[in-house]
N, C-alpha and C positions, 0 to 999 in steps of 0.2 A: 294279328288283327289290325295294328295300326299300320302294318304295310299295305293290307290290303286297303284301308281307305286312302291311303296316299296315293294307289295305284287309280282309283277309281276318280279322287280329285283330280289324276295328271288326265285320264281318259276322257274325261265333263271338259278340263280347261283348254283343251287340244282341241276338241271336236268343237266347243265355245269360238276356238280361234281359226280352226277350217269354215265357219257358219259365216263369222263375221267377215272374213275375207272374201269370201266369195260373193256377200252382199257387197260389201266395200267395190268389188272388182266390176260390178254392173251398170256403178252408178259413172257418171260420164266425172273425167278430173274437171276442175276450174279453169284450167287453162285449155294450151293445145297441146298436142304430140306433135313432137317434128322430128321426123324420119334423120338420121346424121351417118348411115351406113350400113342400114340392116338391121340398128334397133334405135327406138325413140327417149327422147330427150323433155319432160314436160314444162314449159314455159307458158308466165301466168304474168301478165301486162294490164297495168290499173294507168289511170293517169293519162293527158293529151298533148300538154304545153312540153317544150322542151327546156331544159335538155333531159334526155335518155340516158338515166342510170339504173345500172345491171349489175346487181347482186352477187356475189359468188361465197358462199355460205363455210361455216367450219367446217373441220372433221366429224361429220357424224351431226352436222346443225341444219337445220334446215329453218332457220331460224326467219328469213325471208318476209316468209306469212306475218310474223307479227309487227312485221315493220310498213311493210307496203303501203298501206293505210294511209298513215301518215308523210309517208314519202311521195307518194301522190299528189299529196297538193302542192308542191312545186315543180312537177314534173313528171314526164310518162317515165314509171320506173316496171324494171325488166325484171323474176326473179326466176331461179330453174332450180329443178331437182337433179344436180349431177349421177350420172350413170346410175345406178343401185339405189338411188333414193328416191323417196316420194313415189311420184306417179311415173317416173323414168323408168326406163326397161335396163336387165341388169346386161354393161359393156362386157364383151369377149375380151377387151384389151386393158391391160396393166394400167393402174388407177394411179401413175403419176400426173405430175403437173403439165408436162409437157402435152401427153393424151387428153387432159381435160380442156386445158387451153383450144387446141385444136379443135376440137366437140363443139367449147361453149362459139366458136367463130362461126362454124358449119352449122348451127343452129341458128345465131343471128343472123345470117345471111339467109338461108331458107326461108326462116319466116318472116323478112323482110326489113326487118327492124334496121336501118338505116343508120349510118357512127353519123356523127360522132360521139361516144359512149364515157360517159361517168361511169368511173370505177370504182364498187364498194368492196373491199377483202376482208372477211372477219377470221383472223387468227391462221389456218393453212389457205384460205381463200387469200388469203394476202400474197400467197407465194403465185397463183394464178393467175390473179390481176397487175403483176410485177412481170410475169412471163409473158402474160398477154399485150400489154403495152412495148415490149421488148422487139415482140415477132410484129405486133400488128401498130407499129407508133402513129400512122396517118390516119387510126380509126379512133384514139383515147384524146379525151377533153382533157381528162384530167382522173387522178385515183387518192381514194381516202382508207387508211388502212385504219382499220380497229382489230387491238389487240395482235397488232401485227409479230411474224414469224420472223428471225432472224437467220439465213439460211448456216453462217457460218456458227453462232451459240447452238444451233443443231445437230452441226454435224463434230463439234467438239464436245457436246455435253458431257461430265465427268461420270463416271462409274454410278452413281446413286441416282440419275436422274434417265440413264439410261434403265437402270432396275424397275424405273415407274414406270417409262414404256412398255415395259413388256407386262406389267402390273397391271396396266393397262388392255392392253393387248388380250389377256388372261381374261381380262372383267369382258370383251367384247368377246369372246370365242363363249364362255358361258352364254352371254345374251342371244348369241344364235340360238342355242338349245330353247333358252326363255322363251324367247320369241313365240319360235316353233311349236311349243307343249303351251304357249298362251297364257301365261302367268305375265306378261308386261301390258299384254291386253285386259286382263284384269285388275291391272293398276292403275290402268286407266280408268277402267269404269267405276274404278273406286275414287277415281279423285285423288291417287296419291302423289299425282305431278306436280299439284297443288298445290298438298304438304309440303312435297320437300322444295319447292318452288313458289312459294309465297305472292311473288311477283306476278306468275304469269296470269293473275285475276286480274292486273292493269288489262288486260286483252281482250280480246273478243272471243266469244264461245269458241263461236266458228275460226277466226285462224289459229286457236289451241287445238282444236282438233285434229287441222291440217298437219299443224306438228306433229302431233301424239302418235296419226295414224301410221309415220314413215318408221316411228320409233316399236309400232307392233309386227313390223316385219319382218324375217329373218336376212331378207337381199340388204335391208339396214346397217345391221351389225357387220353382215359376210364384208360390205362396201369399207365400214370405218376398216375393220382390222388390215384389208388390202392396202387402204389409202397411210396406214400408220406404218404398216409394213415397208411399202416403197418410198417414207418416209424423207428417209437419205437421198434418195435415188431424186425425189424431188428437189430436193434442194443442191446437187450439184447442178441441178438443171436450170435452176432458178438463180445458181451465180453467174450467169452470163448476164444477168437482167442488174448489171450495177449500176448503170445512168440510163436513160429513156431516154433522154434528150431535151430539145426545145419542144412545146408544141406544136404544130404544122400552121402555118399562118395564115391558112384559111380559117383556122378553130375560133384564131382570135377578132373575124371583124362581124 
């Protein structure tokens, strides 16, 4: 008997999270779509005064939304949901840093958004905004790394630390299934982001929700595990980015 209601809870929470998604899927994003090669990129622009700084979020963070707000008042700031996240369509192509770099340029250009660009990396966005100023120097003001990645403590990390990655890794291939059967959307509607997040009540309904909603996805989870995967791969890519250089002296008058 207790299988059978467990069967019948997965069937209710599944159908729960086929209902919501496809209402979710109706409503227009906050931002725009910008087309970068045959699938879109979603970009969401608050702010008028310069300078133009643009976001590029963790592994699996889309953390953007809760910051914007306030980042706004000194500036038009830029944030995006890389390939597989948010409102983005999921990339055919390998989710290292070098592919997203490229993306995040082909989007600011598209939609018009003009360098020269402040650069925020939070934690593997740091390995992108280090790439990006590498390949693109005459478009960066300037970049601010929070919780920033070291590419070489990465690709040396000891036996134990690699075990969490893939501990890791393990925790994100479950949440696909989660995702999917809708048990994380029900943790949202329960408020348990809250719980084990105490903090995120400093915010606003609304860009909690923006979060919560990329985290009920499965293209979410599929995106982290890719992006944890090619890991490595990103960070040999990212030791060519050891100096940047001077500023371009037009940045400075």
């Amino acid at each position: 008997m207790s299988i059978l209601i467990l069967v019948i809870l997965l069937v209710f929470t599944t159908l729960y999270q086929a209902i919501s998604s496809c209402l979710e899927n109706k409503r227009s994003p906050i931002g725009q779509l910008i087309d970068v090669g045959g699938y879109r990129l979603h970009l969401y622009t608050l702010g008028e005064s310069q300078p133009t700084i643009v976001l590029d979020h963790s592994l699996g963070g889309v953390e953007g939304y809760l910051l914007i707000e306030e980042l706004a008042t000194i500036g038009r700031v830029c944030i995006y949901d890389r390939a597989g996240y948010g409102w983005s369509d999921h990339s055919p192509h390998p989710r290292t840093s070098e592919q997203i770099v490229q993306e995040l340029d082909i989007m600011l250009t598209q939609a018009k958004i003009e360098p020269p660009y402040i650069l925020i990396g939070d934690s593997f966005g740091s390995y992108n905004i280090r790439l990006y100023a590498h390949l693109f120097p005459h478009k960066v003001l300037g970049l601010i790394f929070t919780d920033g990645l070291h590419e070489i403590g990465m690709l040396n990390m000891p036996f134990q630390l690699k075990a969490l990655k893939l501990f890791f890794l393990s925790g994100f291939v479950m949440s696909i299934l989660g995702s999917a059967l809708g048990i994380i959307r029900l943790l949202k509607t329960f408020r348990i982001f809250e719980l084990i997040k105490p903090e995120l009540q400093n915010f606003s309904e609304a860009s909690r929700d923006r979060v919560k909603r990329s985290f009920c996805l499965p293209k979410h989870w599929i995106t982290m595990s890719q992006e944890i995967t090619n890991l490595d791969k990103s960070s040999e890519q990212v030791s060519v980015a050891k100096y940047v250089g001077a500023l371009p002296r037009e940045h400075l008058n």
